[in-house]
N, C-alpha and C positions, 0 to 999 in steps of 0.2 A: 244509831251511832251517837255516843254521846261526844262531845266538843269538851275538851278539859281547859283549855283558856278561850272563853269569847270576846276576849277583848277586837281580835281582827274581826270579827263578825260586825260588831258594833262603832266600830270604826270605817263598815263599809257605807255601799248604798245598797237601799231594797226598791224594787220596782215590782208594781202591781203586776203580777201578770194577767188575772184573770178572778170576776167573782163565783162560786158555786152556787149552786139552788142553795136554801136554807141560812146563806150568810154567811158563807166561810170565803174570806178571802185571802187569796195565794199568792204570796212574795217569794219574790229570787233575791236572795242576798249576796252581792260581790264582794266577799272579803277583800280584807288588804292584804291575806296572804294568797292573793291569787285562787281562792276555795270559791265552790257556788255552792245556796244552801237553799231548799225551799221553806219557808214556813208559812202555815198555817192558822189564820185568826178567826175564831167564830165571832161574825159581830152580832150573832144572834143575844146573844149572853150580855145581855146590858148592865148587868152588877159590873162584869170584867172588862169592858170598852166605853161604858158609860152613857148618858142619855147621847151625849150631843157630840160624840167623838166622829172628827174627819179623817177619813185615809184617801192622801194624796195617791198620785200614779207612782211618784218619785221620791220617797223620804231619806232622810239620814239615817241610817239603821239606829241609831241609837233612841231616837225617840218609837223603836219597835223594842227594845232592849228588855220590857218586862216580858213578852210573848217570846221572843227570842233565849231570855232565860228558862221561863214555864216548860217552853218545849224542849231545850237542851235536857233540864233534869226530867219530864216525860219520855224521853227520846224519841221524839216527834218529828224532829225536825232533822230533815234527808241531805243530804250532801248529794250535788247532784255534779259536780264537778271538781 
């Protein structure tokens, strides 16, 4: 499902739910229109997360905003509420 305005996505919070084997780790995003969205980040891929990049439990979606775009236009990223 692609998201045609992410501004409420980016405007929410994402909380870590959980890391997977290989480095992907899984955020729930609580929009501010009431939306929940899972995404998705390889932190395998150190070109696209960087040497020394931290992922808190609890961020501001917007410093997730470039992965929250990448997967809106992949359609990656799930609405799960």
């Amino acid at each position: 499902m692609i998201v045609d305005d992410i501004k409420p996505l980016v405007k929410g919070i994402a909380q870590l739910q959980y890391v997977m084997s290989g480095g992907i780790a899984v955020y729930h995003i609580l929009s501010t229109d009431d939306h929940a969205y899972q995404l998705e980040i390889d932190l395998s891929d150190r070109h696209d997360v960087g040497e020394t990049a931290a992922f808190h439990p609890t961020e501001k979606a917007l410093l997730l905003m470039r992965w929250i775009r990448k997967a809106n236009e992949s359609n990656t990223l799930i609405c799960i509420k």
